[in-house]
TORBA-412027 format. One record per atom (N, C-alpha, C): residue in three letters; atom name; x, y, z. Coordinates in Angstrom, 3 decimals, decimal comma. Layout:
# residues N
SITE|residuo|atomo|px|py|pz
SITE|ALA|CA|X|Y|Z
...
This chain:
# residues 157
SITE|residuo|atomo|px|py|pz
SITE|UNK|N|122,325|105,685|93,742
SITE|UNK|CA|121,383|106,177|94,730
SITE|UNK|C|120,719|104,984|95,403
SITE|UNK|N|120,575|104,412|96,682
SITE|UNK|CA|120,077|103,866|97,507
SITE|UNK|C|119,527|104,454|97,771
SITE|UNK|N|117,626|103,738|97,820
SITE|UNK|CA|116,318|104,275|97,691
SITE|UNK|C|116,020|103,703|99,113
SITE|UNK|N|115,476|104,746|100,149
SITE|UNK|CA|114,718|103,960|101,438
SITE|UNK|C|113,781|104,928|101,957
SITE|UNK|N|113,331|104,224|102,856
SITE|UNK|CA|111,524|104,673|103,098
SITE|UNK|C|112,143|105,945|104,362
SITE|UNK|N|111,823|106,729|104,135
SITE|UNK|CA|111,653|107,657|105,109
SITE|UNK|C|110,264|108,619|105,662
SITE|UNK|N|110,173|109,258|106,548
SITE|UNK|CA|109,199|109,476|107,026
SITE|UNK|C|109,619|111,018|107,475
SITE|UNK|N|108,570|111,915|106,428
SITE|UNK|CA|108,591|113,278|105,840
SITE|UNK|C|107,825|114,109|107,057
SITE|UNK|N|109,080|114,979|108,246
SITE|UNK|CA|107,857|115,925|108,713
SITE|UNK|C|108,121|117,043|108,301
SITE|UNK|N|107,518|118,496|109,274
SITE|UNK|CA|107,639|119,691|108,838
SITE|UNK|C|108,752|120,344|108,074
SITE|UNK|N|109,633|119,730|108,803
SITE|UNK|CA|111,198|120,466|108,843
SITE|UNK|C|111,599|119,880|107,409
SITE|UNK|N|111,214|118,972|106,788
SITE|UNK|CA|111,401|118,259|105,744
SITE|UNK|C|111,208|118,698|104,364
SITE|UNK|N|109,609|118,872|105,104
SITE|UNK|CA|108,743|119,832|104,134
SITE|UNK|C|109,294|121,281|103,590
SITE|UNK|N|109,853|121,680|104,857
SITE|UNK|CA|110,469|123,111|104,382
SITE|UNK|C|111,480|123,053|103,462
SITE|UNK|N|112,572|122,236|103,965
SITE|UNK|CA|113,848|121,666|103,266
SITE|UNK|C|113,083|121,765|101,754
SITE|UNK|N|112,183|121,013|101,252
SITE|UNK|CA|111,926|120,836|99,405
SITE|UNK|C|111,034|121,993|99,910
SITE|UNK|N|109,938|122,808|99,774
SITE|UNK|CA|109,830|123,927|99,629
SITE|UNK|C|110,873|125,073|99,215
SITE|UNK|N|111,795|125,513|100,210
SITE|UNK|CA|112,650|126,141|99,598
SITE|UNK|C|113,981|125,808|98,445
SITE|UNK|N|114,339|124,472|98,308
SITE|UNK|CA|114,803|123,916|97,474
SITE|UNK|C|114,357|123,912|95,777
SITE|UNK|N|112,756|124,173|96,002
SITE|UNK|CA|112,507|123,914|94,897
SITE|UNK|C|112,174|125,474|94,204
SITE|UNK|N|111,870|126,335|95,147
SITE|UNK|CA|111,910|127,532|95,155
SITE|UNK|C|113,049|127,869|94,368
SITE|UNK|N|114,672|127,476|95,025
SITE|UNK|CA|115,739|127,639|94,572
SITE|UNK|C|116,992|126,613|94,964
SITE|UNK|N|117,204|125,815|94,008
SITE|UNK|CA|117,822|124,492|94,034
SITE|UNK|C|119,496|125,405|94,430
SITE|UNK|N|120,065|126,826|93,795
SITE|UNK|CA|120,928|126,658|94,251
SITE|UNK|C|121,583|127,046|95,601
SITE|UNK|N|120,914|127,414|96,635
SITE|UNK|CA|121,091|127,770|97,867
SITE|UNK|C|122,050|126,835|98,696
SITE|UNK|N|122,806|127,713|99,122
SITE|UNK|CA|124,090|127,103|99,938
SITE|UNK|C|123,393|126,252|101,031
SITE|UNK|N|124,159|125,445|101,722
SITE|UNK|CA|123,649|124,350|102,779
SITE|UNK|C|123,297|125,779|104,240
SITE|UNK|N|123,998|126,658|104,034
SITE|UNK|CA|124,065|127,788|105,657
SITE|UNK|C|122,608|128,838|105,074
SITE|UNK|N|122,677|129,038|103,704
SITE|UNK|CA|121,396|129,939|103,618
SITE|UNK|C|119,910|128,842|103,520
SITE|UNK|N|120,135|127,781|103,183
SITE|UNK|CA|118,907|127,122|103,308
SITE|UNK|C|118,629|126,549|104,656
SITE|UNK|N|119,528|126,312|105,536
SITE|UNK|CA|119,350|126,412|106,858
SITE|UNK|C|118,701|127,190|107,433
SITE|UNK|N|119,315|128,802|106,828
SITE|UNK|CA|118,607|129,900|107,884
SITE|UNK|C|116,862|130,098|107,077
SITE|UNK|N|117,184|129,678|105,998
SITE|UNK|CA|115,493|129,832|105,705
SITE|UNK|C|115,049|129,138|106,135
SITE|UNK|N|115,325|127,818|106,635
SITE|UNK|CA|114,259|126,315|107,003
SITE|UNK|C|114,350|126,464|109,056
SITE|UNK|N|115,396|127,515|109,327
SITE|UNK|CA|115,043|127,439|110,815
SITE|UNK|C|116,116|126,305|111,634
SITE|UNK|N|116,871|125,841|110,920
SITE|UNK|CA|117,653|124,638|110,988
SITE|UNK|C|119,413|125,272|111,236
SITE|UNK|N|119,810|124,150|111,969
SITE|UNK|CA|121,377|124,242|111,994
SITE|UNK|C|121,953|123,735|110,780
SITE|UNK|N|123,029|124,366|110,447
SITE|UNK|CA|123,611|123,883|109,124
SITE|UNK|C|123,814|122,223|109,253
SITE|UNK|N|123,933|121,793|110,142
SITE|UNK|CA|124,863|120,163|109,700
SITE|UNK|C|123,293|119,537|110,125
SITE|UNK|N|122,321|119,979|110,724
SITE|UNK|CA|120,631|119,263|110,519
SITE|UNK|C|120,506|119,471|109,034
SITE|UNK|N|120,064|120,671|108,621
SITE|UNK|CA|119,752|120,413|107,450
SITE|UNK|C|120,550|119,553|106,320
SITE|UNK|N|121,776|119,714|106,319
SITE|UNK|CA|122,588|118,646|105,468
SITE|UNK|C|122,243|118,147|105,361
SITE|UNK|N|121,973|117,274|106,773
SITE|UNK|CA|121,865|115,541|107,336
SITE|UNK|C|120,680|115,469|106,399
SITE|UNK|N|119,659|116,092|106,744
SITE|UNK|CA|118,269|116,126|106,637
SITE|UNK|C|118,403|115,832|104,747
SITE|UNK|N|118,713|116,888|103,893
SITE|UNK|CA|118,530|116,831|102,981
SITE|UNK|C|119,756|115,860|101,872
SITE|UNK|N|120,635|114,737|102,760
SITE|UNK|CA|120,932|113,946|102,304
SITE|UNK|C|120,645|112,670|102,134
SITE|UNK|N|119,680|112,887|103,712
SITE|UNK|CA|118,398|111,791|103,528
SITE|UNK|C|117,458|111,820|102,555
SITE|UNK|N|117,289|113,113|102,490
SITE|UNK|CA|115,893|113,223|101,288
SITE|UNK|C|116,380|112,768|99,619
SITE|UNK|N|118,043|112,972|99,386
SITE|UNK|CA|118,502|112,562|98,119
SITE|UNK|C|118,520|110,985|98,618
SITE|UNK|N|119,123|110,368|99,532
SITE|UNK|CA|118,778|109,172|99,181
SITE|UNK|C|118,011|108,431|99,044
SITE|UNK|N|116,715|109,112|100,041
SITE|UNK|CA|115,764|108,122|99,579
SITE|UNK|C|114,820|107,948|98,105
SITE|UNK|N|115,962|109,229|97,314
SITE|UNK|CA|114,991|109,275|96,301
SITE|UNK|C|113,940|110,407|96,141
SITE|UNK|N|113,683|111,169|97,571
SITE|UNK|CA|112,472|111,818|97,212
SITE|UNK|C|113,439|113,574|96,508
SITE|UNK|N|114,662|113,817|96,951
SITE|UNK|CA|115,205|114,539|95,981
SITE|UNK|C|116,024|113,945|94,576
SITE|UNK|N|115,695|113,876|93,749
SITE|UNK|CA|115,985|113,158|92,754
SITE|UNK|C|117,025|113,653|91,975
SITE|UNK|N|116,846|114,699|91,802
SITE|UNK|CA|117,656|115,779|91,316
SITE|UNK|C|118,197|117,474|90,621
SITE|UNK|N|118,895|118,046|90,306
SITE|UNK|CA|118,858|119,285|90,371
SITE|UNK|C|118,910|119,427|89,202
SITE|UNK|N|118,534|120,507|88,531
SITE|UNK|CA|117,964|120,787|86,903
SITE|UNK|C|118,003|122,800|87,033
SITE|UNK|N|118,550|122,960|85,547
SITE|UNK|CA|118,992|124,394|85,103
SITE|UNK|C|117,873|124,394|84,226
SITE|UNK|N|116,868|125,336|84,366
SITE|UNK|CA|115,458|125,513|83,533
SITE|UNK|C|116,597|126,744|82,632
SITE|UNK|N|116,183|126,508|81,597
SITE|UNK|CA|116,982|126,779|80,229
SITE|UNK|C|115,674|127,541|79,371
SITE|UNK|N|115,806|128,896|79,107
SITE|UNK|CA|114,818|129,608|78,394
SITE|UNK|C|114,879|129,184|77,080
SITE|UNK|N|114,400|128,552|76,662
SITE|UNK|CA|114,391|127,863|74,765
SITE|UNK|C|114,501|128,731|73,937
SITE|UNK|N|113,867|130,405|74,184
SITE|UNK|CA|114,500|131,252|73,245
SITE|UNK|C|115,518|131,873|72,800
SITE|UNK|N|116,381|131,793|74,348
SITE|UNK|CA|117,846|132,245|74,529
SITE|UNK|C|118,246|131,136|73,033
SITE|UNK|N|118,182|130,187|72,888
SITE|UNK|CA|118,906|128,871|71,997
SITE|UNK|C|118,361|128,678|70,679
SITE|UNK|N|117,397|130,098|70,542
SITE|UNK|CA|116,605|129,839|69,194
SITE|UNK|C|115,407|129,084|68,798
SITE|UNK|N|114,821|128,612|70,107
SITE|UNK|CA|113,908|127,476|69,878
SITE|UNK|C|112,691|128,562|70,652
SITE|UNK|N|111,818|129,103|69,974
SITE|UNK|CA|110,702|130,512|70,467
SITE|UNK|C|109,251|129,614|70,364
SITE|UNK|N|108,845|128,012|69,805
SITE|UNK|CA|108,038|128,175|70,279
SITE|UNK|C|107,469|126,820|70,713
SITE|UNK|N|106,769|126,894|71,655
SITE|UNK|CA|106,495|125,809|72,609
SITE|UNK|C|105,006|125,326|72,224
SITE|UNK|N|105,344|124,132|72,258
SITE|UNK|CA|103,432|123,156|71,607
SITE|UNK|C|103,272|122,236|72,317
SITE|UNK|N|101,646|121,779|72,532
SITE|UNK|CA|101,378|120,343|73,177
SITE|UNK|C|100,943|119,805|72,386
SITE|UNK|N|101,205|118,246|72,055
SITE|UNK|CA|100,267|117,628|70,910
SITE|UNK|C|100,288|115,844|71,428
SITE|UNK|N|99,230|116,749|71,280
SITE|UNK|CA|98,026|115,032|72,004
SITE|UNK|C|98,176|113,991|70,913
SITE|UNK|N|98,560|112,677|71,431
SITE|UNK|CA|98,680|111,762|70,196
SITE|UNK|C|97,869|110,387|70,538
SITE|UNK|N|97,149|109,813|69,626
SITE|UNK|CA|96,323|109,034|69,861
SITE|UNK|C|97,418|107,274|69,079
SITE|UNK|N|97,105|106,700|69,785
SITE|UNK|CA|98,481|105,432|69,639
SITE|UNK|C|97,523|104,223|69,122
SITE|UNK|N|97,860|103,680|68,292
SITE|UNK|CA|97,449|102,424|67,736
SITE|UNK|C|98,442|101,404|69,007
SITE|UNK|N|98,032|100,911|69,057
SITE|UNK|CA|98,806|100,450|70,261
SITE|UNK|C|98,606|98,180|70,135
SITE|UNK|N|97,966|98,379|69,142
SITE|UNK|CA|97,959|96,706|69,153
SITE|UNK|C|99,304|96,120|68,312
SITE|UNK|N|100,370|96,637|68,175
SITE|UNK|CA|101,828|96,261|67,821
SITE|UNK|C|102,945|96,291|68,806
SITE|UNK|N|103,435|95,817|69,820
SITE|UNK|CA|104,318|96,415|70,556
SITE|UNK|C|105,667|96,873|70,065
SITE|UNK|N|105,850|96,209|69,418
SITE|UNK|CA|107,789|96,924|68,788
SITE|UNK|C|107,211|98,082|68,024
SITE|UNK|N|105,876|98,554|67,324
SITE|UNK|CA|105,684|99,919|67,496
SITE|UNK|C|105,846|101,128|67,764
SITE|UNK|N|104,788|100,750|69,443
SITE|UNK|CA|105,179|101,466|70,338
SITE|UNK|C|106,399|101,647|70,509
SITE|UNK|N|107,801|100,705|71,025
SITE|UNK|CA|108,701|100,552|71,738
SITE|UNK|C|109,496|101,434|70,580
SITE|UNK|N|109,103|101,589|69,503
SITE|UNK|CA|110,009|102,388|68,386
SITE|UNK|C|109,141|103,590|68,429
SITE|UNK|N|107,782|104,076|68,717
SITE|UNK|CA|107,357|105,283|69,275
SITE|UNK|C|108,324|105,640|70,737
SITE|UNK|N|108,295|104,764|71,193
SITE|UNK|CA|108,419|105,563|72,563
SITE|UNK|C|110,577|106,145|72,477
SITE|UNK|N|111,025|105,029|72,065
SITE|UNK|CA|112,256|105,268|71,388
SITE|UNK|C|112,649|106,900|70,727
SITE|UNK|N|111,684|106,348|69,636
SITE|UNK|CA|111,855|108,003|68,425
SITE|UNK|C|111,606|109,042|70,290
SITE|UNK|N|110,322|109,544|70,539
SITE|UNK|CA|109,997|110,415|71,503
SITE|UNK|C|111,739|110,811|72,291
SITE|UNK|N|112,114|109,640|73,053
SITE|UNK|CA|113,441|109,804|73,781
SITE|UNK|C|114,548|110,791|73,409
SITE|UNK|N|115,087|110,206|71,896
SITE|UNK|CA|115,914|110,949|71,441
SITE|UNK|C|116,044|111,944|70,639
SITE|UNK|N|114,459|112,747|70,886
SITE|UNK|CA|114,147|114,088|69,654
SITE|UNK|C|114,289|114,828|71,061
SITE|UNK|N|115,636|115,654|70,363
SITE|UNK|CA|115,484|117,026|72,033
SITE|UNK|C|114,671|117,886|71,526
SITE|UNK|N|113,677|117,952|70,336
SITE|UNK|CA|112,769|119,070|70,468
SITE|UNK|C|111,671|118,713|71,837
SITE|UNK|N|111,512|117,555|71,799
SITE|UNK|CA|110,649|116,780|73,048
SITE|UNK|C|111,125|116,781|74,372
SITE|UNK|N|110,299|118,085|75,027
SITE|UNK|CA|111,175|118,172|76,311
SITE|UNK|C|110,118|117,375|77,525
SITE|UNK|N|108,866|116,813|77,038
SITE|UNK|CA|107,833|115,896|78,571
SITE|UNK|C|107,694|115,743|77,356
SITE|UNK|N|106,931|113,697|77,776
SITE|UNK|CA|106,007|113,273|77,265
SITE|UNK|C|105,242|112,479|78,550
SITE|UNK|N|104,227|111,948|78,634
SITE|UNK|CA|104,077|111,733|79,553
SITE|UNK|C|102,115|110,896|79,188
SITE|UNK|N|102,178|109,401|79,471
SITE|UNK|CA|100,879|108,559|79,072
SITE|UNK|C|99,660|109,150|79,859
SITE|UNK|N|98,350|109,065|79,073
SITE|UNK|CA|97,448|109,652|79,651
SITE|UNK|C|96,459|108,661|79,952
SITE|UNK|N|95,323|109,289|80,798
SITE|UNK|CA|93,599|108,434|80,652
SITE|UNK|C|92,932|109,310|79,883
SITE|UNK|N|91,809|108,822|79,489
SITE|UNK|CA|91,125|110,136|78,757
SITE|UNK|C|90,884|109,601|77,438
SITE|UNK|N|90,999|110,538|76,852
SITE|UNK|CA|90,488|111,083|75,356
SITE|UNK|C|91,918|110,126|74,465
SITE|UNK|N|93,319|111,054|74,790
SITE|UNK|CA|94,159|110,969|73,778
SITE|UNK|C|95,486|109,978|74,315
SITE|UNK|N|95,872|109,196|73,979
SITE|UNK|CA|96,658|108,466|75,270
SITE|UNK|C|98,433|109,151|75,337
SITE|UNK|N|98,707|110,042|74,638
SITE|UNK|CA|100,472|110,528|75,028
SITE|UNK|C|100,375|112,115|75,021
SITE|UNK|N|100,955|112,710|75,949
SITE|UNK|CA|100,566|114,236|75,684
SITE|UNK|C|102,328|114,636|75,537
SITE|UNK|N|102,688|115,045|74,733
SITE|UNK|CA|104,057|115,802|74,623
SITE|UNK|C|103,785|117,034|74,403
SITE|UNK|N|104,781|117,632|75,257
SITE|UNK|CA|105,655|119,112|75,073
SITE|UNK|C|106,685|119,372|74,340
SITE|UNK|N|106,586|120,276|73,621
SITE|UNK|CA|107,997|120,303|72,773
SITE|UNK|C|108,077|121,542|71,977
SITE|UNK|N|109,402|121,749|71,875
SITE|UNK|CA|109,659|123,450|72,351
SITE|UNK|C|110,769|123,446|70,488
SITE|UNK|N|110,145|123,937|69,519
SITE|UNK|CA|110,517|123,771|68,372
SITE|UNK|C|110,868|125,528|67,757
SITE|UNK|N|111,751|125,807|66,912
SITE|UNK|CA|112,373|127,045|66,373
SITE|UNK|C|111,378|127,588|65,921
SITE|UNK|N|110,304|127,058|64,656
SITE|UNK|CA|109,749|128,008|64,200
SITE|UNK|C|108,658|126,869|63,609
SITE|UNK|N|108,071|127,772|62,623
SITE|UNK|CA|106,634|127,046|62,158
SITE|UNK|C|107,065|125,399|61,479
SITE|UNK|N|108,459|125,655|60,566
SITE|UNK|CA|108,689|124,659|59,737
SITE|UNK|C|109,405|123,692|60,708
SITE|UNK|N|109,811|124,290|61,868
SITE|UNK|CA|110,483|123,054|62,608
SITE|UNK|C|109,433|122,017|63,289
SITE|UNK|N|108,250|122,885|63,683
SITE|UNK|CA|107,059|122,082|64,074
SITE|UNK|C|106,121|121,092|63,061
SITE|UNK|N|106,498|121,855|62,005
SITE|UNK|CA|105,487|120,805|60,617
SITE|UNK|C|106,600|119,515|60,831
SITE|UNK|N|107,942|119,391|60,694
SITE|UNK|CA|108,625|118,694|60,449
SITE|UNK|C|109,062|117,424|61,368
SITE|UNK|N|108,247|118,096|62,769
SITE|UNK|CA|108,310|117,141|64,199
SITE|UNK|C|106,693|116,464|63,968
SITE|UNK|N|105,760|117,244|63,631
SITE|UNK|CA|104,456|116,692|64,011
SITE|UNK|C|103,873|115,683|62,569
SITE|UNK|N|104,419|116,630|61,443
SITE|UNK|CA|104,452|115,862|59,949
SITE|UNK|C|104,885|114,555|59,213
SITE|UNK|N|106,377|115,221|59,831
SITE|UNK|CA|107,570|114,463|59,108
SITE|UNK|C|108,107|113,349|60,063
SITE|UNK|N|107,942|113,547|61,325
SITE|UNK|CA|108,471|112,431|62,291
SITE|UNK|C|107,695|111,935|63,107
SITE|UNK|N|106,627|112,423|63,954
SITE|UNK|CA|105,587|111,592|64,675
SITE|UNK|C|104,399|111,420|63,817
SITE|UNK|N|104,022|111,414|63,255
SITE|UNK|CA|102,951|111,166|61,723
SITE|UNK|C|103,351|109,772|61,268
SITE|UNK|N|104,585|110,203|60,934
SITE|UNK|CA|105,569|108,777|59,756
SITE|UNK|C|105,336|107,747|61,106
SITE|UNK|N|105,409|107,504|61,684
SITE|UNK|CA|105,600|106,739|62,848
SITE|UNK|C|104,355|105,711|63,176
SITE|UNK|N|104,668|104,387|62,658
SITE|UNK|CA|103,517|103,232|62,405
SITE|UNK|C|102,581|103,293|63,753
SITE|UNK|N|103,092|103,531|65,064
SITE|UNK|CA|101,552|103,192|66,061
SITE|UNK|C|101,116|104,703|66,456
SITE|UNK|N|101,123|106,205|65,454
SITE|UNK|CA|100,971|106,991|65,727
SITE|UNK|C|99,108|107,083|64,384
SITE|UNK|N|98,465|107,311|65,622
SITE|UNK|CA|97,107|106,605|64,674
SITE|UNK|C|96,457|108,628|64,065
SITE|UNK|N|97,039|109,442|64,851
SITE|UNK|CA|96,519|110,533|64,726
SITE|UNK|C|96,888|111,498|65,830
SITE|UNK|N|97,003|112,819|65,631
SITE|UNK|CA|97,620|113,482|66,503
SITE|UNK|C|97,136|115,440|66,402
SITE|UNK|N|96,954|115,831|67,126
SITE|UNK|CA|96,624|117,165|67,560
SITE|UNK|C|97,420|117,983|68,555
SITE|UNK|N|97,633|119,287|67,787
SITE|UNK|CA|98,696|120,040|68,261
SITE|UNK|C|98,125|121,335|68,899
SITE|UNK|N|98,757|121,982|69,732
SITE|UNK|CA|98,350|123,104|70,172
SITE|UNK|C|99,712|124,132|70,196
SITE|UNK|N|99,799|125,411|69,860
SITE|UNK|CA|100,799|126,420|70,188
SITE|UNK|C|100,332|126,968|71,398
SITE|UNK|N|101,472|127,146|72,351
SITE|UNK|CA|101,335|127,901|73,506
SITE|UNK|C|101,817|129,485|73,060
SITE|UNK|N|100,055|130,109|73,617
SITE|UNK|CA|100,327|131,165|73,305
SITE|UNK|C|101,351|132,104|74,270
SITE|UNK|N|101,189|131,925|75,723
SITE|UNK|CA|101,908|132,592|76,514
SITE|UNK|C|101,599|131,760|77,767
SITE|UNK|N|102,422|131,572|78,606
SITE|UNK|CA|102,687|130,607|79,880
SITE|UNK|C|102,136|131,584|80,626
SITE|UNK|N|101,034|131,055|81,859
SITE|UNK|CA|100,436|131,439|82,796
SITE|UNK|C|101,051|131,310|84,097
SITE|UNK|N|101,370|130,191|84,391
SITE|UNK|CA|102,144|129,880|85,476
SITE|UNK|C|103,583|128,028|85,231
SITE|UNK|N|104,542|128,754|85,879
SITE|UNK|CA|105,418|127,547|85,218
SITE|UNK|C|105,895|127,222|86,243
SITE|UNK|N|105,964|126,575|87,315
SITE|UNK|CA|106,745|125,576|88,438
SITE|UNK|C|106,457|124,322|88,886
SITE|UNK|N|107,186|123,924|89,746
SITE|UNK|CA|107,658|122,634|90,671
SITE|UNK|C|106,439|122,177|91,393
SITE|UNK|N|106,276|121,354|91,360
SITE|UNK|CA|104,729|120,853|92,357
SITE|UNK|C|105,683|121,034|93,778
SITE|UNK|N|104,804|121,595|94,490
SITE|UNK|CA|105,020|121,649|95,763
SITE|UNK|C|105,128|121,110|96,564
SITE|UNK|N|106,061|120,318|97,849
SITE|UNK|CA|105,468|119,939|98,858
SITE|UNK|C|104,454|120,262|99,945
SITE|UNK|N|103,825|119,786|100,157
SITE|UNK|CA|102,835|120,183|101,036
SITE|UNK|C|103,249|120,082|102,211
């Protein structure tokens, strides 16, 4: 991907609006929603992949369909004066697919992860047994999501 500066107007805007609405829309139906000729919008939204600002397309995957029913946030507070530590925190985080975001904070707690685990013992065993054990993990607090309020794409404006 070759990353370059482009300059986002309306027609642009619409393009990721309805894209994100629904990533799989043919190049002729996202046209007729955005008001656009089929080979504009192409153009248009091959600019937007190259410059990066479409990054890429993603299949939101219901975790219960796969056995995995329940979803937690847990705030983790980082000892952080070791760096190969961290770099073995941030490591472990990468390759646990129960960990679907993690993402550094300001505030209170400095790492907030999401992570979408089978059942009670699969969560003792992520928050217990593997980010606990974990030398720059100084302390950590979990939350169960009781039921999702609202779940999407930040919008373009």
């Amino acid at each position: 991907m070759v990353e370059m500066t482009i300059s986002i107007d309306i027609g642009d805007r619409k393009i990721l609006r309805e894209l994100q609405r629904n990533a799989r829309l043919s190049n002729i139906d996202l046209a007729a929603r955005v008001g656009m000729s089929p080979s504009t919008c192409l153009r248009r939204t091959r600019a937007l992949e190259e410059a990066g600002i479409i990054s890429g397309y993603v299949a939101v995957v219901d975790p219960a369909a796969l056995g995995s029913s329940i979803s937690l946030y847990i705030m983790i507070d980082l000892d952080q004066r070791i760096e190969t530590d961290a770099k073995m925190f941030f490591d472990k985080i990468a390759r646990d697919d129960r960990i679907v975001e993690c993402v550094a904070l300001t505030g209170t707690h400095d790492i907030l992860v999401r992570a979408v685990v089978r059942d009670m013992a699969d969560m003792a065993q992520l928050t217990m047994d593997t980010l606990l054990k974990l030398p720059s993990v100084r302390s950590l607090t979990s939350s169960i999501v009781m039921r999702p309020i609202k779940r999407a794409a930040p919008r373009s404006s």
